[in-house]
KOLTI-911017 format. One record per residue: residue number from 0; x, y, z of N, C-alpha, C in turn; residue in three letters. Coordinates in pm, whole numbers, plus 50000, padded with zeros to 5 digits. Layout:
N
     k   n_east   n_north    n_up   ca_east   ca_north   ca_up   c_east   c_north    c_up     r
   NUM        X         Y       Z         X          Y       Z        X         Y       Z   Ala
...
***
This chain:
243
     k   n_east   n_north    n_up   ca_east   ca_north   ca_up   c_east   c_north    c_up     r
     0    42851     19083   44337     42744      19152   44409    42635     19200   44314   Unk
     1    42637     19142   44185     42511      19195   44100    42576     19308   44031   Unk
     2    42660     19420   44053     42691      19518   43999    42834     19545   43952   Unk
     3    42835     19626   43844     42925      19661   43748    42976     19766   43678   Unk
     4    43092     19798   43679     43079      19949   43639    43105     19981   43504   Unk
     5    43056     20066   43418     43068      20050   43313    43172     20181   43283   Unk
     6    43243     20139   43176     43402      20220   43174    43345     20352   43113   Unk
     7    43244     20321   42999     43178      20434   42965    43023     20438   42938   Unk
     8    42983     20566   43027     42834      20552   43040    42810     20645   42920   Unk
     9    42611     20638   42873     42595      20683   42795    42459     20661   42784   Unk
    10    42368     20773   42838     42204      20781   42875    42186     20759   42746   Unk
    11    42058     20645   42749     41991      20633   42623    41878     20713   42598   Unk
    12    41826     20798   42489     41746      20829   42477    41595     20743   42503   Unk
    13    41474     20769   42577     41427      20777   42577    41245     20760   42472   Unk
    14    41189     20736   42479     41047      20745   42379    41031     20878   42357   Unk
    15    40995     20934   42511     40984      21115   42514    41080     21134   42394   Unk
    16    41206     21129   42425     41336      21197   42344    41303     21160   42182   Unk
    17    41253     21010   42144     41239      21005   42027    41112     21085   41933   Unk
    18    41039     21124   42035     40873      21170   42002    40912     21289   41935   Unk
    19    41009     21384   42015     41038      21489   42008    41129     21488   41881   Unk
    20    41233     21406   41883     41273      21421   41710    41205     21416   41605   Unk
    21    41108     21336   41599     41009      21278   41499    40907     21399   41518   Unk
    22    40884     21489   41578     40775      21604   41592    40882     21705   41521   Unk
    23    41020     21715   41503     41128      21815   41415    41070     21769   41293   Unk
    24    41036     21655   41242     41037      21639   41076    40907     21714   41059   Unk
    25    40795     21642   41171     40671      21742   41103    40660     21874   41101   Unk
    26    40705     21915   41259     40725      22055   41232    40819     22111   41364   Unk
    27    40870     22119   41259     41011      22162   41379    41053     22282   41450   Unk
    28    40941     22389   41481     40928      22491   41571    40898     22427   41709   Unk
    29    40815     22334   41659     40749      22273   41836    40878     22204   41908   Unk
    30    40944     22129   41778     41044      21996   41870    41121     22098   41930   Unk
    31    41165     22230   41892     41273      22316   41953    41213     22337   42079   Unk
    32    41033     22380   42113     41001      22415   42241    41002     22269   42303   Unk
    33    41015     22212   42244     40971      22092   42341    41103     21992   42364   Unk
    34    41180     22019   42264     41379      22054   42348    41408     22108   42471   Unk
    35    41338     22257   42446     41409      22317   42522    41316     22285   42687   Unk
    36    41235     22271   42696     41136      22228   42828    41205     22108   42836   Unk
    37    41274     22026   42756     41304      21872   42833    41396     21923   42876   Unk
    38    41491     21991   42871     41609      22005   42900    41616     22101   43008   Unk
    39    41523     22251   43054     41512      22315   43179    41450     22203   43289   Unk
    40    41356     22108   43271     41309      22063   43359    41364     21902   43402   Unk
    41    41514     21852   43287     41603      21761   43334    41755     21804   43411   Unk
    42    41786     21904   43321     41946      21939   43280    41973     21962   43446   Unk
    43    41934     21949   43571     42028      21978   43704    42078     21855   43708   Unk
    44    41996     21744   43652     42067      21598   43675    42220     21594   43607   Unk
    45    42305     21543   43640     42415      21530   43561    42400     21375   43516   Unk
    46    42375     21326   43484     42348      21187   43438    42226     21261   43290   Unk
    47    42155     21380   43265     42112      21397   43187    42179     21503   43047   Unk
    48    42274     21582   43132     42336      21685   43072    42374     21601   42930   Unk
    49    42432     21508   42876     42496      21485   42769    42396     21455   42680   Unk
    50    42297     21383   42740     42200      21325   42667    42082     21417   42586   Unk
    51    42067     21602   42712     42023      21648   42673    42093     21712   42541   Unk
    52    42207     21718   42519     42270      21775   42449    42267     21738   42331   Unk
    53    42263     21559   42351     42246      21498   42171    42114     21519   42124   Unk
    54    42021     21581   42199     41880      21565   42172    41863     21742   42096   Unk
    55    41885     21787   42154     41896      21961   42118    41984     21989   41996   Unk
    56    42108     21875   41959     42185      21884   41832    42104     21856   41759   Unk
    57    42048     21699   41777     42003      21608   41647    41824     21686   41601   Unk
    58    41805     21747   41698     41643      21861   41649    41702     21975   41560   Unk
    59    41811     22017   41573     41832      22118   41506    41920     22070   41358   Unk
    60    41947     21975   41379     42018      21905   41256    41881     21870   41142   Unk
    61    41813     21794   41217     41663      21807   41162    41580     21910   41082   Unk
    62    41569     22001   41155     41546      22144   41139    41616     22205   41018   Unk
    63    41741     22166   41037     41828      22227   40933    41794     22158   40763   Unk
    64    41771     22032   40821     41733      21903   40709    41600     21933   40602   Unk
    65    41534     21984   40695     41372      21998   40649    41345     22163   40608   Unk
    66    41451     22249   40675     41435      22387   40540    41485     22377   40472   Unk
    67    41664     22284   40438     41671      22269   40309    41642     22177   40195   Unk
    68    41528     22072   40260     41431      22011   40184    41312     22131   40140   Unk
    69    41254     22217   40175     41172      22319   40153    41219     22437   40054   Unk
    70    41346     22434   40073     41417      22538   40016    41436     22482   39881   Unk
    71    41494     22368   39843     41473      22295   39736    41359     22296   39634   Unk
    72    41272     22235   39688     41135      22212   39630    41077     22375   39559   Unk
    73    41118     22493   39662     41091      22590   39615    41195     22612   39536   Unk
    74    41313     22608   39500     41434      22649   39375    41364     22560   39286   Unk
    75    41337     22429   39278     41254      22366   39150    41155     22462   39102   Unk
    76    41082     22535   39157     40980      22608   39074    41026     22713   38993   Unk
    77    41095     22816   39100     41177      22959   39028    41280     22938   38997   Unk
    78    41336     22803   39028     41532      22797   38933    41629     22900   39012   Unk
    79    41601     22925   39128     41712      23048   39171    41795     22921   39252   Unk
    80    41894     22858   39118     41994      22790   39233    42117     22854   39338   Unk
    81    42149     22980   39270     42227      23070   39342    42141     23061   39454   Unk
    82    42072     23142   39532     41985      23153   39592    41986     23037   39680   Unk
    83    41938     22940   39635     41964      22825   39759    42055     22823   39821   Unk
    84    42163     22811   39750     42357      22803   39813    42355     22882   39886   Unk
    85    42319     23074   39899     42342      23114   39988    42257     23118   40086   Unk
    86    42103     23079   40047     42033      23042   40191    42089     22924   40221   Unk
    87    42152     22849   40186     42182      22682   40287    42321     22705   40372   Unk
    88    42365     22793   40288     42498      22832   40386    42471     22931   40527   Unk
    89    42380     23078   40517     42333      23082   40610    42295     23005   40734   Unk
    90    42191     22958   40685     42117      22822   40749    42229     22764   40825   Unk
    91    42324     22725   40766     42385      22589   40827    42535     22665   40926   Unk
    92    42512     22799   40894     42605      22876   41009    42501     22905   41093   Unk
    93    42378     22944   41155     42255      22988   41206    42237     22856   41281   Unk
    94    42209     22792   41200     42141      22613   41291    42269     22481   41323   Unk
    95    42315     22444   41184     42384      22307   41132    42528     22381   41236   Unk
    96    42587     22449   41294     42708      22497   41334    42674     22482   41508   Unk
    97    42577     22540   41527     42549      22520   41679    42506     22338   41708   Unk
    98    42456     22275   41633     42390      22134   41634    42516     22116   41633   Unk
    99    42650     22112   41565     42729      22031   41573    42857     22031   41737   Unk
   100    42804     22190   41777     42885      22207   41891    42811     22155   42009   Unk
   101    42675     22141   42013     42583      22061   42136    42618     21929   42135   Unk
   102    42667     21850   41980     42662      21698   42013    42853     21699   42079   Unk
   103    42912     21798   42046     43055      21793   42085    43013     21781   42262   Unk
   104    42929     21932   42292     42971      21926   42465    42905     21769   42479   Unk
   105    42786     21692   42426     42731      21569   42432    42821     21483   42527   Unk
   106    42940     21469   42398     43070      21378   42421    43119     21412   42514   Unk
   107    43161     21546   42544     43262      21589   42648    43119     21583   42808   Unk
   108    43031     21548   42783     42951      21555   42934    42956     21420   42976   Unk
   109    42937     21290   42889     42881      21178   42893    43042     21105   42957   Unk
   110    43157     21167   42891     43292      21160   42959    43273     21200   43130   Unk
   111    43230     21327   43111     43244      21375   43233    43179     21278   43393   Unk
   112    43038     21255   43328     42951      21188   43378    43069     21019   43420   Unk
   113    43105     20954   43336     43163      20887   43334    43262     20861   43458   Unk
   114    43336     20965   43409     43432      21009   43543    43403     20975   43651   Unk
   115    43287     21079   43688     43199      21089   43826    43152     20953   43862   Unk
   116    43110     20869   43785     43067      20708   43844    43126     20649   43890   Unk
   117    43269     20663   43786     43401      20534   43826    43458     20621   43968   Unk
   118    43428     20770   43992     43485      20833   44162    43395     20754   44259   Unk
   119    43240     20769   44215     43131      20747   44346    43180     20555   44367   Unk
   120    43217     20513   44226     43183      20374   44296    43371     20313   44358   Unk
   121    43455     20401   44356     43591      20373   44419    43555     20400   44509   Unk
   122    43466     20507   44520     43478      20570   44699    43403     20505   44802   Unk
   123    43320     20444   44718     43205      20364   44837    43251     20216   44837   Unk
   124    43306     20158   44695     43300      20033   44710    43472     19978   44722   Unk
   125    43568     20056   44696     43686      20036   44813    43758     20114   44893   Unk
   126    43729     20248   44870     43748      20340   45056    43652     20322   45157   Unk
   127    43537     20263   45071     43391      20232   45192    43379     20350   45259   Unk
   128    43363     20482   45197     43266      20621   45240    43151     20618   45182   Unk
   129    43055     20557   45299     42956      20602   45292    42834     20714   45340   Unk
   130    42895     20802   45358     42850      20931   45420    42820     21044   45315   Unk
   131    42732     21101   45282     42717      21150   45149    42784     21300   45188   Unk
   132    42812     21333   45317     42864      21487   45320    43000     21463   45247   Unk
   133    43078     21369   45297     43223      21321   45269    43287     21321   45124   Unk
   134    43140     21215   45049     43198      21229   44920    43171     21342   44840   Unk
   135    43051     21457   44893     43028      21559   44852    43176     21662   44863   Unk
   136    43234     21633   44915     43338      21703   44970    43492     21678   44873   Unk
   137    43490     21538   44904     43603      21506   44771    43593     21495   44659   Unk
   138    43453     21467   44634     43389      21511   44467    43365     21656   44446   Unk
   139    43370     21747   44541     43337      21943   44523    43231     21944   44489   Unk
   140    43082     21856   44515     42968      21883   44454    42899     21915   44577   Unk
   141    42741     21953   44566     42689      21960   44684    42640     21827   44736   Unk
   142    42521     21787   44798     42489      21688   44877    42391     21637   44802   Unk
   143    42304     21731   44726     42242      21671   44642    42221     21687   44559   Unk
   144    42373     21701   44460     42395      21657   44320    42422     21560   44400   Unk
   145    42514     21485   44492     42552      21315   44479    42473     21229   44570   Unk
   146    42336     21323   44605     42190      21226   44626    42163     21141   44534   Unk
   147    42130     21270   44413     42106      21229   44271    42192     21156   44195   Unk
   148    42298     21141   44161     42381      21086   44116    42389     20903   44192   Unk
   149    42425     20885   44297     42391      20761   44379    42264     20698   44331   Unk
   150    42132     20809   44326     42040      20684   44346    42010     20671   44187   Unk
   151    42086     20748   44087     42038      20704   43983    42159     20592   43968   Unk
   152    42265     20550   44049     42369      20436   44061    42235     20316   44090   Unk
   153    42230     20353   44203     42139      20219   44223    42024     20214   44131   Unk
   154    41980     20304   44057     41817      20219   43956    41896     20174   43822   Unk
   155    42020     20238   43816     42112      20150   43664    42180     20020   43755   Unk
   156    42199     19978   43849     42261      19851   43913    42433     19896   43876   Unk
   157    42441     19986   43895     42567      20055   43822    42667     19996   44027   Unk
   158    42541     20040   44140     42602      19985   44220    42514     19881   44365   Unk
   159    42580     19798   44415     42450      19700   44428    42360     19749   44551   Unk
   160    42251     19654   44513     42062      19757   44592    42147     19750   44706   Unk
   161    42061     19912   44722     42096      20003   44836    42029     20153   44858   Unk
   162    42022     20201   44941     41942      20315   44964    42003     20437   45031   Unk
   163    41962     20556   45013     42039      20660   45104    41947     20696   45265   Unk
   164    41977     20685   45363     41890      20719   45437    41976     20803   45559   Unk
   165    41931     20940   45584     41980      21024   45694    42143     21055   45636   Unk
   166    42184     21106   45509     42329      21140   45475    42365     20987   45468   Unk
   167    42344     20867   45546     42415      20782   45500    42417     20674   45367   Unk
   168    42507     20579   45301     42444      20523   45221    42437     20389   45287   Unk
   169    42362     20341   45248     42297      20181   45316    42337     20040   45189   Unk
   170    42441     19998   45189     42442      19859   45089    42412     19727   45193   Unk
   171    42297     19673   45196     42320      19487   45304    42410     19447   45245   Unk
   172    42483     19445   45126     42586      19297   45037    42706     19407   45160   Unk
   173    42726     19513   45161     42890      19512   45188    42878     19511   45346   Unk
   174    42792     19500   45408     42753      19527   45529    42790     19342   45562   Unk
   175    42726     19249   45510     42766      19113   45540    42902     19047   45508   Unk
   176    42934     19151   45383     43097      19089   45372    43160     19141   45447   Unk
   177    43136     19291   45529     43259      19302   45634    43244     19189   45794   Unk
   178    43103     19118   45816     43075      19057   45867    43157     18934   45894   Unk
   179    43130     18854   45755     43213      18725   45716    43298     18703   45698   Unk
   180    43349     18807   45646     43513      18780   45549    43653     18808   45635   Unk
   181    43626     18815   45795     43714      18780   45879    43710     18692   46000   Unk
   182    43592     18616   45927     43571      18536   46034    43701     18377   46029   Unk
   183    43792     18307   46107     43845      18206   46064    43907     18118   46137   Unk
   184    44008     18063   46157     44094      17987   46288    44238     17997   46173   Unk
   185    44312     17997   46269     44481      17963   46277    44488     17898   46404   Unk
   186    44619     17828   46390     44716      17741   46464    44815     17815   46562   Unk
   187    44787     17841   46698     44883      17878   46766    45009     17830   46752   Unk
   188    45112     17888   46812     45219      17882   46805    45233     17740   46912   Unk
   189    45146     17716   47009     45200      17635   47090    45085     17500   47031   Unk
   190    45060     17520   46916     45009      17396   46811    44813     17366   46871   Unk
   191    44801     17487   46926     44683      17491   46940    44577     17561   46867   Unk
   192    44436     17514   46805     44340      17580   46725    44254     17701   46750   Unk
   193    44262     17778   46741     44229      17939   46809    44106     17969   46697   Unk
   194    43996     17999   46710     43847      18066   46615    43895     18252   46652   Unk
   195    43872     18281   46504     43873      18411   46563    43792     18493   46491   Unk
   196    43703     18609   46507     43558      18658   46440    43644     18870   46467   Unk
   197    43687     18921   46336     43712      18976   46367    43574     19102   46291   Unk
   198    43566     19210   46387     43482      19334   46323    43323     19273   46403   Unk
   199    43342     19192   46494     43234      19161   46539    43192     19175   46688   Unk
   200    43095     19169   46792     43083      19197   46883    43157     19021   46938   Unk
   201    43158     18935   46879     43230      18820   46954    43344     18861   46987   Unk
   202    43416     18916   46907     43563      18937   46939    43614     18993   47017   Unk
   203    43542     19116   47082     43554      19178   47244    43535     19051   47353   Unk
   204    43426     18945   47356     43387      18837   47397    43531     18780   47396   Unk
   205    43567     18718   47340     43688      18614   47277    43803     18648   47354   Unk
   206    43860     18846   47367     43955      18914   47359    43916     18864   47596   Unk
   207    43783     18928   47620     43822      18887   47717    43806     18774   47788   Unk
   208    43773     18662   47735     43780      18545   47791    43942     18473   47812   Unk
   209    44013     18536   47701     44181      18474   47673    44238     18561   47745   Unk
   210    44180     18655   47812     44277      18791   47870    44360     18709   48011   Unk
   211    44541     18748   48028     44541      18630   48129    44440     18684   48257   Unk
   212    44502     18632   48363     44386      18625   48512    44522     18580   48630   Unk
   213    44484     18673   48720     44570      18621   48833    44470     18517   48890   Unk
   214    44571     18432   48933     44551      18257   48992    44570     18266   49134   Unk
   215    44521     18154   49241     44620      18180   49351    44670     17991   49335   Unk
   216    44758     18004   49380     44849      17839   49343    44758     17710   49486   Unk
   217    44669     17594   49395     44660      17531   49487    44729     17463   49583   Unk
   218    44896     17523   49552     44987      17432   49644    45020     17511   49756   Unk
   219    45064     17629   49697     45142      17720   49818    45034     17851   49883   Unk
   220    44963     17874   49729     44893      17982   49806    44969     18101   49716   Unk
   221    45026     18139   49641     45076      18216   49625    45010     18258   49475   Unk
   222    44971     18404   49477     44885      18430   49326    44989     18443   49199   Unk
   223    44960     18358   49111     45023      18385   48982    44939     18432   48834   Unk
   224    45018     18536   48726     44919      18559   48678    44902     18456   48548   Unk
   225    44802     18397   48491     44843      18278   48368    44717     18307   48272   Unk
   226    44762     18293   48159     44675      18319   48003    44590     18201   48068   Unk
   227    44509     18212   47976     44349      18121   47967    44358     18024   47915   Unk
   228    44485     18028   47798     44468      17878   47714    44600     17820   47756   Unk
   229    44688     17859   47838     44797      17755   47881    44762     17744   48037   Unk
   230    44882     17641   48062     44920      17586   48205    45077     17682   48261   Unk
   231    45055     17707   48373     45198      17754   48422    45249     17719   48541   Unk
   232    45393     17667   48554     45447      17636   48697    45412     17726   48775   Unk
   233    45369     17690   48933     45409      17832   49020    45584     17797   49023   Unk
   234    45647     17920   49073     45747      17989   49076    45773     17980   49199   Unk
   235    45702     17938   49292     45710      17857   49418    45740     17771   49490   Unk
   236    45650     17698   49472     45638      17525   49487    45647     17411   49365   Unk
   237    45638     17475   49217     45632      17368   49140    45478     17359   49114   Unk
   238    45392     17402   49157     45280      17331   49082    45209     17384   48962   Unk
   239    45177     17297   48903     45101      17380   48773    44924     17408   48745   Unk
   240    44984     17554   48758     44803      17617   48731    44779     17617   48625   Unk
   241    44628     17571   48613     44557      17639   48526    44477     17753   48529   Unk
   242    44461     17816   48424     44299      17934   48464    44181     17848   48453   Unk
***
């Protein structure tokens, strides 16, 4: 059906996202404001949470990089190498300690996220719930975290084109395979070829055309009741009806 699930997801950064690292080397007060605005005006997405996270580590890792490139350059002039050691150790409990616990939750979100894909796409693509209150319900999220979550399924092809419309979700591919994929013939028992279309409006059609039918017997007169696709003695006279 075009789509695939991937065992482990993992948002790629972005141009924005790279602009903003590369604005830490020049000057890395701004990349922190401009961290922290990507991240109030993404972070409800859960498909962004991890990603924001490697982005907010790797600025402050940066950050950390470029005062103790500064810090350096200034111990070359005055020689206070003591002095550096304990500003870099500061520093790197202050900045380099929190950067390393943002890229941790990173890992532990992008898992999480993960999770949540391989639930949405069991639930739709073999329990076939497509009702977004439902899976909001067995996932414990609201309706639209798994608005959001779905339709960022469908712009990754994570599950195949499809749309949400009125709580429901809309796929045409699974909508035609429940169509087709019971449509077929078998061999009666009495060695006859039977078509049968099941999940379809023919099959009410089908169900009552074979339904039996009381007869009345052209011999005697007497009503018998007989299936559609056989012949039966009357119980009478001997003769054999058809429907």
């Amino acid at each position: 059906m075009g789509a695939s699930y991937p065992k482990r997801f993992k948002l790629s950064f972005t141009n924005w996202d790279y602009l903003i690292t590369g604005v830490a080397v020049v000057f890395f007060p701004l990349a922190i404001v401009l961290a922290a605005i990507r991240v109030l005006v993404t972070h409800r997405h859960n498909s962004c949470k991890g990603r924001n996270n490697r982005l907010f580590g790797w600025v402050l890792i940066i950050t950390y990089g470029v005062i103790e490139f500064l810090m350096i350059i200034a111990t070359i002039e005055d020689g206070d190498v003591e002095g550096l050691y304990s500003a870099s150790f500061v520093f790197g409990i202050i900045i380099l300690i929190p950067a390393i616990i943002m890229l941790l939750i990173a890992i532990k979100e992008d898992k999480k996220f993960s999770g949540l894909l391989q639930f949405y796409f069991n639930a739709i693509m073999q329990k076939g719930l497509l009702r977004v209150d439902y899976i909001a319900q067995e996932a414990r999220l609201t309706e639209e975290h798994v608005i959001r979550d779905i339709t960022f399924m469908f712009e990754k092809r994570i599950l195949p084109n499809g749309r949400i419309e009125d709580g429901m979700i809309i796929i045409p591919s699974l909508h035609r395979k429940s169509e087709f994929s019971t449509q077929g013939e078998f061999v009666s028992r009495r060695g006859q070829r039977v078509q049968y279309s099941l999940g379809t409006e023919s099959t009410h059609q089908d169900q009552a055309d074979s339904a039996p039918k009381s007869v009345e017997c052209p011999g005697c007169g007497a009503r018998t009741v007989v299936s559609q696709a056989e012949g039966k003695e009357c119980e009478y006279c001997g003769t054999v009806i058809v429907a």
